[in-house]
N, C-alpha and C positions, 0 to 999 in steps of 0.2 A: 469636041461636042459631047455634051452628055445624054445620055437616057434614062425615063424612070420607071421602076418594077413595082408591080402589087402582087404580094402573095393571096392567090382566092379562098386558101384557109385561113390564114388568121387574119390578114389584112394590112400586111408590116411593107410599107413601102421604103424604097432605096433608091438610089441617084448615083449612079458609074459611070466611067467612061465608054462611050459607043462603039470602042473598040474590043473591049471585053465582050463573052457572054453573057448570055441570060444567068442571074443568079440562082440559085433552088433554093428556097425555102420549105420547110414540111416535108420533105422528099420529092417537091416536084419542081418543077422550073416557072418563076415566078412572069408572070405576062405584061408585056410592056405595057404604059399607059404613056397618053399624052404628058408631058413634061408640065406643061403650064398648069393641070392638076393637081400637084406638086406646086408648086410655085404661089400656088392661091393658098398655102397654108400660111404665106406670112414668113416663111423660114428661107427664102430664095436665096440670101445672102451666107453663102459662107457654109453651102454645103460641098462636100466634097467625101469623094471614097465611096462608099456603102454607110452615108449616115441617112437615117431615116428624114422620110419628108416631114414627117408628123410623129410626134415620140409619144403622143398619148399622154400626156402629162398635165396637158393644161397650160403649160410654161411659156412664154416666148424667148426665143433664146435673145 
């Protein structure tokens, strides 16, 4: 099962396994969000690790 991180400074979201902890970003520990918010970017397929939900680029992968 995975889960997904927002960092509340910059706003870099990630996707782990549920097993891990909370990631840190900025120095702080980044705060779970619902997964499917994540998922509404369009990129659902084919993440994996600590790849962001949203890379900010414009791109679709």
């Amino acid at each position: 099962m995975k889960k997904a991180y927002r960092c509340k400074d910059c706003g870099n979201e990630v996707v782990q396994d549920s097993t891990k902890k909370a990631p840190d970003c900025c120095g702080e520990t980044m705060k779970e969000i619902p997964l499917e918010a994540c998922r509404g970017s369009g990129q659902e397929s084919g993440l994996t690790g600590e790849e962001p939900c949203e890379d900010f680029t414009g791109k679709q992968s």
